[in-house]
LODOKOL-499821 format. One record per residue (C-alpha): residue in one letter; x, y, z; residue number from 1. Coordinates in steps of 0.001 Angstrom, whole numbers, plus 500000, padded with zeros to 6 digits. Layout:
<sites>
[site "A",[X,Y,Z],NUM]
...
</sites>
This chain:
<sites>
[site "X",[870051,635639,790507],1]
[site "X",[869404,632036,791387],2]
[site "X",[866896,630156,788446],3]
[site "X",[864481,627130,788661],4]
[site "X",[863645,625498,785536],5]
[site "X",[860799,622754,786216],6]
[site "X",[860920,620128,783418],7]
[site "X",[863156,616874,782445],8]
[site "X",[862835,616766,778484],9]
[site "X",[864762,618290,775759],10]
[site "X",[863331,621537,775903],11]
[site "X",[864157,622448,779421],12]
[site "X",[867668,621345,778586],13]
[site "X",[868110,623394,775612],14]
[site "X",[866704,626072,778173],15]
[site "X",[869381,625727,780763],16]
[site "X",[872170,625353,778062],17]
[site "X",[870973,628783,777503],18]
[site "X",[870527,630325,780670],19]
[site "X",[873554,628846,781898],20]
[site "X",[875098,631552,779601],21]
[site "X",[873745,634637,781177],22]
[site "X",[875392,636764,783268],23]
[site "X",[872536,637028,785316],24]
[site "X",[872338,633799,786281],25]
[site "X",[874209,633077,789538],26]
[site "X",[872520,629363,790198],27]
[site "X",[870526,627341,787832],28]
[site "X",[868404,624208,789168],29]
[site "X",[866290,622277,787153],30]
[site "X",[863577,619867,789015],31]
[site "X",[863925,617249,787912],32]
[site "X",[866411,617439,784910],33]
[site "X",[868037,614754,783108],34]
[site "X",[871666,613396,782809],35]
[site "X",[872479,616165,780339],36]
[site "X",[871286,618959,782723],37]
[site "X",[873615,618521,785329],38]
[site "X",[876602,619797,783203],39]
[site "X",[875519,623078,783741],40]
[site "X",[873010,623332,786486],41]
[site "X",[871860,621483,789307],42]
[site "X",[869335,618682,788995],43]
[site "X",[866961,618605,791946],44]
[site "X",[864554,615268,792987],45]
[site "X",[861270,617353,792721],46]
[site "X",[858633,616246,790828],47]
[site "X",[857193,618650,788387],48]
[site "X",[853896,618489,790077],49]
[site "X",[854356,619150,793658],50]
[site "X",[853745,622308,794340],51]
[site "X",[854510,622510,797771],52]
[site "X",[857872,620926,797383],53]
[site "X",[858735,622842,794584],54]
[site "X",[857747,626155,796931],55]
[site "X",[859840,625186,799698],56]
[site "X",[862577,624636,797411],57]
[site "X",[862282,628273,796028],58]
[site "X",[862005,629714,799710],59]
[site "X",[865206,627969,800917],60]
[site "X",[867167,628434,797769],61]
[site "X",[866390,632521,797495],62]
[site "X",[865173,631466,793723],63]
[site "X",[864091,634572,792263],64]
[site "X",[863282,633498,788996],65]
[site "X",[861057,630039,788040],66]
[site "X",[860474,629057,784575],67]
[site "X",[858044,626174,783694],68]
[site "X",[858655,623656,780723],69]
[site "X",[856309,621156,780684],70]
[site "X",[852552,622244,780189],71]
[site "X",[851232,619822,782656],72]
[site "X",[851538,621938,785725],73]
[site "X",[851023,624981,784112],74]
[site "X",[847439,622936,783294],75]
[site "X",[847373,622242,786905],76]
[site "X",[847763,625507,788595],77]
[site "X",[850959,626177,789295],78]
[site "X",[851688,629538,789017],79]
[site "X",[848076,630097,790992],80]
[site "X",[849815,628051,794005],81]
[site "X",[852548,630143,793877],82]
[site "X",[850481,633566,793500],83]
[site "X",[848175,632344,796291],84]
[site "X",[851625,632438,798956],85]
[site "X",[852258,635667,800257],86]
[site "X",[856168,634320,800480],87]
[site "X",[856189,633079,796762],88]
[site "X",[854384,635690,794623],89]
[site "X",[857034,637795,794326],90]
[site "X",[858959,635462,792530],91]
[site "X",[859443,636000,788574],92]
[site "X",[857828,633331,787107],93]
[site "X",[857091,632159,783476],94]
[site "X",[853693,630693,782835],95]
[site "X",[850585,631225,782804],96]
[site "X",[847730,630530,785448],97]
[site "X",[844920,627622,785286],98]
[site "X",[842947,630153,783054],99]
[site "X",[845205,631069,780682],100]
[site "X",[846614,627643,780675],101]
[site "X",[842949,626230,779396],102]
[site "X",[844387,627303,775909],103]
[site "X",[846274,624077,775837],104]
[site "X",[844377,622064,778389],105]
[site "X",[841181,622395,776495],106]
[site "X",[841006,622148,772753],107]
[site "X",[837133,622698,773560],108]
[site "X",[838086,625661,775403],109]
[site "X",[840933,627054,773034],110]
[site "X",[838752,626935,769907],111]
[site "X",[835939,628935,771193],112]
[site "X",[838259,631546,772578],113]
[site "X",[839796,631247,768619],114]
[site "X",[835859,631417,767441],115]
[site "X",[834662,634392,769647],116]
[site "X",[838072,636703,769036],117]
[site "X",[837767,635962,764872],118]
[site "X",[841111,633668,764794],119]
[site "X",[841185,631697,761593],120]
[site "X",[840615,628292,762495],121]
[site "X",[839372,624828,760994],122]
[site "X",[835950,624386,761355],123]
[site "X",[834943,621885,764526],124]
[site "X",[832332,620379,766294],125]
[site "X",[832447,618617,770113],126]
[site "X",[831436,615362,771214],127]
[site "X",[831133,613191,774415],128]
[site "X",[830356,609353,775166],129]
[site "X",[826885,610507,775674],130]
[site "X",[826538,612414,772454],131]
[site "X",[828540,609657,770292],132]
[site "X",[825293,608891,767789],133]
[site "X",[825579,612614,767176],134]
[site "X",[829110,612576,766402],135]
[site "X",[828946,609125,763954],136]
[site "X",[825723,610640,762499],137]
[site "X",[827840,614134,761881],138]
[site "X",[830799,611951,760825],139]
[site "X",[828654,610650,757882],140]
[site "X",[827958,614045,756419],141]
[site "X",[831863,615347,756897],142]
[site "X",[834123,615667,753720],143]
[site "X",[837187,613339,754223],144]
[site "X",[840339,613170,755477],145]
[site "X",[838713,614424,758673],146]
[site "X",[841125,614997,762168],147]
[site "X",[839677,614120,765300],148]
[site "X",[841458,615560,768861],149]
[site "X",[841098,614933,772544],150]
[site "X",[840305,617454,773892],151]
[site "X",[842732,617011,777405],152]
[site "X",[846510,616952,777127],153]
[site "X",[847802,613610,775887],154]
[site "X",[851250,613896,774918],155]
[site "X",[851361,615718,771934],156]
[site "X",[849746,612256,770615],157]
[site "X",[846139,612288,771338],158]
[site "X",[845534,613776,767316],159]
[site "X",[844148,611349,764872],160]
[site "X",[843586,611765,761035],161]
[site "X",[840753,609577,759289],162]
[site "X",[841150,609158,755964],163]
[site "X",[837597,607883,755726],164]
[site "X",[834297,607312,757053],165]
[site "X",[834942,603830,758632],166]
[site "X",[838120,604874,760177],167]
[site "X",[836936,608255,761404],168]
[site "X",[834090,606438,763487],169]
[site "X",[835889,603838,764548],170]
[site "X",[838439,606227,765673],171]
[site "X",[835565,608467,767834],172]
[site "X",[834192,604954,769404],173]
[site "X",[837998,604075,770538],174]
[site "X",[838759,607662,771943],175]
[site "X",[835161,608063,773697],176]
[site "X",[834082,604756,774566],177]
[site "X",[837597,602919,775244],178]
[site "X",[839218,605967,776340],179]
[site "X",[842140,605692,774023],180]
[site "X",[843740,608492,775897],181]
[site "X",[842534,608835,779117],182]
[site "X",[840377,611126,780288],183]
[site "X",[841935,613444,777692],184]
[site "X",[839402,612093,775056],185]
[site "X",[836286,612245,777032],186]
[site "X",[835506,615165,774852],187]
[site "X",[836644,614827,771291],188]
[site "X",[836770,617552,768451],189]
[site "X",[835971,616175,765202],190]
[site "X",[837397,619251,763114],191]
[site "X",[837924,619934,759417],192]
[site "X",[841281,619170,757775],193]
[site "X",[843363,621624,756382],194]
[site "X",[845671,620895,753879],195]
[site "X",[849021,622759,753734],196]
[site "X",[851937,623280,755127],197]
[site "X",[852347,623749,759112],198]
[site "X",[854277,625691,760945],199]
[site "X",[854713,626867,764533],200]
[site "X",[855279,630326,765513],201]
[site "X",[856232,631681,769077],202]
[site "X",[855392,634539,770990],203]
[site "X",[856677,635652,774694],204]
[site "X",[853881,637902,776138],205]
[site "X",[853960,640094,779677],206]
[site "X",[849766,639934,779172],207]
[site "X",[849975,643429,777036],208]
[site "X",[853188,643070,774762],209]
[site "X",[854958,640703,773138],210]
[site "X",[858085,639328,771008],211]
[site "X",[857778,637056,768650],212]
[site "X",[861027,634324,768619],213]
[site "X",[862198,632372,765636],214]
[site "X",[859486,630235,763670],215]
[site "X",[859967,626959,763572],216]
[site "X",[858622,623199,761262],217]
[site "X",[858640,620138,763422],218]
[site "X",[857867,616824,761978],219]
[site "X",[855569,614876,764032],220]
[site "X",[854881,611282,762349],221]
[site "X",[857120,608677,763378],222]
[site "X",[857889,607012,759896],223]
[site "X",[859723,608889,756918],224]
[site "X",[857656,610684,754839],225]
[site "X",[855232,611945,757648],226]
[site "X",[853803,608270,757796],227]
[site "X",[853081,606335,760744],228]
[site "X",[851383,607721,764354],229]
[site "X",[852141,610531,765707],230]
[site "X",[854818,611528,768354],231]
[site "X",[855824,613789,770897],232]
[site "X",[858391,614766,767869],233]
[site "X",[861047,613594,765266],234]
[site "X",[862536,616822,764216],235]
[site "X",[862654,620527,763856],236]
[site "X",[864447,623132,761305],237]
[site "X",[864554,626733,761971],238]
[site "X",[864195,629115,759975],239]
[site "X",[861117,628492,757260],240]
[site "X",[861761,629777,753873],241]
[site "X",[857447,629907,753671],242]
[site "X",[857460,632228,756510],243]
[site "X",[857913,635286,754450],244]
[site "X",[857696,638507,755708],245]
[site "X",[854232,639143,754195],246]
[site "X",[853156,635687,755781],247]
[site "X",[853976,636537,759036],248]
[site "X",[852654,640007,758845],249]
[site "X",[849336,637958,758441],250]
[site "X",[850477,635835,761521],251]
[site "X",[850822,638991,763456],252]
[site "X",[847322,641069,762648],253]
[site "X",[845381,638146,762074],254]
[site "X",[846406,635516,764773],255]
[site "X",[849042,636635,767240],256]
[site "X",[847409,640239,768106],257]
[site "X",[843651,638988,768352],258]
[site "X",[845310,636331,770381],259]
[site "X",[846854,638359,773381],260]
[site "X",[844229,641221,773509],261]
[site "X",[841235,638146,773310],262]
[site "X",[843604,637146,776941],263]
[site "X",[843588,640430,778411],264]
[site "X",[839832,640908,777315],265]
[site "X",[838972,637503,779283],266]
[site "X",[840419,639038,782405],267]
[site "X",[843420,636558,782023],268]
[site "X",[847156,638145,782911],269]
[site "X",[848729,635624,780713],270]
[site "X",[852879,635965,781494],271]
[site "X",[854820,633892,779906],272]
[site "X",[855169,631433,776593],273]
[site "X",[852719,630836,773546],274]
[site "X",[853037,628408,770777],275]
[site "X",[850682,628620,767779],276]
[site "X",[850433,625870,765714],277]
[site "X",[849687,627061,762042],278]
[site "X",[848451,625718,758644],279]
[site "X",[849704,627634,755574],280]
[site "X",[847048,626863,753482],281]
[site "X",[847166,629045,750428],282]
[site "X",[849196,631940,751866],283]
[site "X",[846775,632362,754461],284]
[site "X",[846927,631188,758406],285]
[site "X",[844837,628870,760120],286]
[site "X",[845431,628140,763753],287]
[site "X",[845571,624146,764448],288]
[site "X",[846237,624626,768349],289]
[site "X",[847925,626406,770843],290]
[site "X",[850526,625381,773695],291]
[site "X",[851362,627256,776600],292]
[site "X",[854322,626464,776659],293]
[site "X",[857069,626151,774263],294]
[site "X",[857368,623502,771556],295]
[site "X",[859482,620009,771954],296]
[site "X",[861493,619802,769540],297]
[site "X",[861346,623618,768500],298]
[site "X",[862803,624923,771300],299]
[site "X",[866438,622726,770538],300]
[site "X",[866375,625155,767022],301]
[site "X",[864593,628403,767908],302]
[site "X",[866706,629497,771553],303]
[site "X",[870076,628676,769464],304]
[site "X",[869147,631084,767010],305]
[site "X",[868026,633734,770109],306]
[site "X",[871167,636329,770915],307]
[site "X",[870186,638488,773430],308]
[site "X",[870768,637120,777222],309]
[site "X",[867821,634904,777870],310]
[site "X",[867958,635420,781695],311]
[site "X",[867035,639390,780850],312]
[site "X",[863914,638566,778233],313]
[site "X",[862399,636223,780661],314]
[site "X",[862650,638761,783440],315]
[site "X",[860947,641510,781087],316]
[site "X",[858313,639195,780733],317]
[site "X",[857372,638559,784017],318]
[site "X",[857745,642048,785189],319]
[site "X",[855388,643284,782907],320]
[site "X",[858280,645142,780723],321]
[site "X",[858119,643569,777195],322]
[site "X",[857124,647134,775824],323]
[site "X",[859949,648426,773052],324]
[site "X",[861945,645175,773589],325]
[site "X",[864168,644380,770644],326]
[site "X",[864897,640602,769899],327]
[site "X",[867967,639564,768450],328]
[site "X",[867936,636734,765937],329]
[site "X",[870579,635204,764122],330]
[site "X",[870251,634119,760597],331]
[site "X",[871645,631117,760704],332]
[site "X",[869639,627663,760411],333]
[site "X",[869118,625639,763140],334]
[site "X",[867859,621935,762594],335]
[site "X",[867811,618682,764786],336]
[site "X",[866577,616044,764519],337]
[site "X",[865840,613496,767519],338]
[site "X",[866839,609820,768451],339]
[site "X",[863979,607623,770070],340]
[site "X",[864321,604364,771865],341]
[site "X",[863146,601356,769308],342]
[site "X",[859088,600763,769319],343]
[site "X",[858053,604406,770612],344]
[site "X",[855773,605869,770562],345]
[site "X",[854108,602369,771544],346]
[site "X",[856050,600437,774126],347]
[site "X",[859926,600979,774179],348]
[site "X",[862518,599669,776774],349]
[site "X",[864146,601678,779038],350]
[site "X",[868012,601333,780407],351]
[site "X",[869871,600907,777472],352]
[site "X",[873382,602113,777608],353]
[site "X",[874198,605162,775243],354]
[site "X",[877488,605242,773744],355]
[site "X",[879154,608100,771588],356]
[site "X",[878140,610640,773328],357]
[site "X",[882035,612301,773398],358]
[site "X",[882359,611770,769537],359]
[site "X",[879631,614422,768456],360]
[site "X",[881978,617329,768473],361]
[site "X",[880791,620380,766364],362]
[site "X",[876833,620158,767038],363]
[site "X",[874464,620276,770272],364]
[site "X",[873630,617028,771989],365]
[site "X",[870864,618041,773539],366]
[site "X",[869436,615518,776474],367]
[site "X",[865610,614535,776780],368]
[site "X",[864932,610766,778512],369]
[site "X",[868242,610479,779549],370]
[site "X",[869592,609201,782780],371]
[site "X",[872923,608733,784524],372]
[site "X",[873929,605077,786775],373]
[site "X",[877129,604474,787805],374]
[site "X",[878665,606864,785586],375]
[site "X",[876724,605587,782833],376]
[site "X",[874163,607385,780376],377]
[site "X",[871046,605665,780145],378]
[site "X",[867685,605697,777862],379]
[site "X",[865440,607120,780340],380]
[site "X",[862233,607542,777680],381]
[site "X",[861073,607526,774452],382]
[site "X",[862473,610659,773046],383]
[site "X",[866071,610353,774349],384]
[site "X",[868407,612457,772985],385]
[site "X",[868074,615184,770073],386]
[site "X",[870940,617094,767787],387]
[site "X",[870722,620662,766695],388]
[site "X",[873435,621192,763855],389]
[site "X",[873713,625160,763306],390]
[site "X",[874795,626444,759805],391]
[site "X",[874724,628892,757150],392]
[site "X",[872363,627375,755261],393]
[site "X",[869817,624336,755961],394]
[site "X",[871976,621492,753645],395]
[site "X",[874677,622568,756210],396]
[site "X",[872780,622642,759723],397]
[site "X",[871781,619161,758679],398]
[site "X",[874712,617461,757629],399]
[site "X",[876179,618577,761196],400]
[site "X",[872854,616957,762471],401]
[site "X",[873178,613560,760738],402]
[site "X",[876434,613481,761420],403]
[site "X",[876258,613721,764991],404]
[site "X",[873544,611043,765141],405]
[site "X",[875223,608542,763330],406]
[site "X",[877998,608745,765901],407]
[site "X",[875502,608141,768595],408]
[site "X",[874412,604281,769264],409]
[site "X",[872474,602292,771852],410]
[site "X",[870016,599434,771094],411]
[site "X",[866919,599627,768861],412]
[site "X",[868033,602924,768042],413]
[site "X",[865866,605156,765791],414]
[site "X",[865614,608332,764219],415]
[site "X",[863943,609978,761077],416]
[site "X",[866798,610017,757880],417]
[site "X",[864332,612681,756219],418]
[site "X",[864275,615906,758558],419]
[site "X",[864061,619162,756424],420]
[site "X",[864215,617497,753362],421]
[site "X",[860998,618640,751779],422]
[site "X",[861888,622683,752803],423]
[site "X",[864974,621565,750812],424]
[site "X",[862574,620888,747981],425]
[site "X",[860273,624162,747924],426]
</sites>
């Protein structure tokens, strides 16, 4: 069958790089890829967010299978374009619709769904610019550090932890009143903070089953240590030694169950991806958020680690056929850890010329804000390039990593020298 992944970053990459391998798979596009994607698919000048395009495109190119990346279309109704064409909603597609898609376009929205359906969850209250002398007033009587979230999408970035009164209210007045980020923070959730360790989990769902892929530790802060702002992501290692059997038992009853039926009880027919952003605080699960999509950088160490044929699970999902379906995992680790272009996640320059690429030999150069010019790689973003090292055991996945990434240079260069070192420490 011919495939359409929509997305440029790393995780649609790592995607294709696994498609590309199934024996399903006749024709792979991605819309609009990057200068890694093109070694095994075809990159197509679509932007992720025109719908109409991107339905033509299917229609011409007898695409019977779609798969959606990025969470911002998802957020603004693609797969309800598609389902409103007669000639396009026959087409597989991974993703859910506008309403199901509020679970990562809404933090408002996603953690009243986690309050009504019992989902252990950090306490939270919602504010606006016209309710801002309620929020510094209920600032004043919070317990510190204290986390405060836009509500909207902003990048994986628009989460801020106060360590104290004066920089929690500071922090509301910049996100409500200045719009720090958009019209993302015209609602902000002050919420309580959880300390422990997080983790994110991933679930495939048909809107009554589900598998549950690899787990998964990113490392969001920019700065060694976890210091610094927060990014899109530095890192990832797959598996968690924390996630023990009995933990994600309690993952499963407590969290990922409550979370699909609470879907199907809402009248939403949720196909497609689910990432659940955990706290282990204690031993016990606490959800922090949810995408609808999955996670960037996760995805470059949890599909490596997936054996059956990708091409086959997706299809399950959409077709509603999930039921009794056994997922393969290997037990290897996966880690990667991800190069960014010098001053992100502020400003960054774009255009710099990559070189090295050809000397990382035994890991996965996987391709995020890349582009190519006159046969030329180019920075093309922030978060440019990542490496997944695979090994038998973590030391191993990462040495492959770091050794790959030191072999990779452009200028202003940066990446974390810390990835998976504290799991190495538990």
């Amino acid at each position: 069958m011919n495939v359409l992944i929509i997305g440029s970053g790393g995780r649609e990459f790592t995607m294709a790089w696994k498609i590309a391998q199934s024996f399903h798979c006749d024709q792979l596009y991605v819309a609009p890829g990057n200068a890694g994607t093109d070694l095994f698919a075809e990159n197509v000048e679509l932007s992720m967010n025109d719908f109409s395009a991107i339905g033509e495109f299917v229609l011409q190119n007898d695409i019977e299978l779609v798969v959606v990346g990025p969470e911002e279309p998802l957020v603004k109704g693609i797969r309800d374009y598609f389902h409103a064409d007669d000639r396009l909603k026959t087409v597989a597609f991974i993703g859910p619709g506008q309403d199901g898609a509020q679970l990562e376009g809404s933090k408002d929205f996603s953690k009243a769904f986690m309050e009504k359906y019992n989902i252990p969850t950090a306490k939270a209250k919602t504010f606006t610019v016209d309710s801002i002398n309620d929020g510094l007033e209920y600032l004043r009587k919070c317990d510190f550090p204290i986390v405060l979230k836009a509500d909207g999408l902003a990048a994986g970035k628009g989460v801020i932890i106060a360590g104290d009164l004066e920089t929690a209210e500071k922090s509301l007045r910049s996100m409500l009143v200045e719009e720090q980020f958009g019209e993302a923070s015209r609602k902000v959730l002050v919420e309580e903070f959880l300390a422990g360790i997080e983790l994110s989990v991933f679930i495939l769902t048909d809107g009554e089953d589900f598998v549950v892929l690899p787990e998964a530790k990113d490392y969001k802060r920019i700065g060694e240590g976890d210091t610094g702002p927060n990014t899109g992501g530095m890192g990832a290692v797959s598996p968690v030694k924390f996630a023990t059997p009995g933990f994600m038992e309690k993952v499963k009853s407590q969290v990922i169950e409550p979370t699909v039926q609470g879907l199907k009880s809402e009248g939403i027919d949720y196909k497609g991806f689910i990432f659940i952003g955990l706290m282990n605080v204690a031993g016990e699960p606490y959800v922090i958020e949810y995408n609808v999509r999955m996670g960037d950088p996760e995805t470059q160490v949890v599909i490596p680690r997936i054996k059956n044929d990708f091409v086959e699970l997706l299809i399950k999902a959409a077709d509603g056929k999930l039921k009794g379906y056994k997922l393969e995992t290997s037990p290897s680790f996966a880690t990667t850890v991800v190069l960014v272009s010098g001053g992100y996640p502020g400003s960054y320059e774009k255009n710099k010329s990559i070189q090295g690429l050809a000397d990382v030999t035994n890991a996965l150069v996987i391709h995020a804000g890349t582009k190519q010019q006159d046969y030329e790689i180019l920075t093309n973003g922030g978060r440019v390039l990542a490496v997944t090292g695979i090994g038998d055991t973590l030391e191993e996945a990462l040495k492959i990593s770091y050794h790959g990434a030191t072999n990779i240079r452009w200028e202003n260069v940066y990446y974390r020298k810390d990835i998976g070192k504290d799991i190495l420490t538990l």
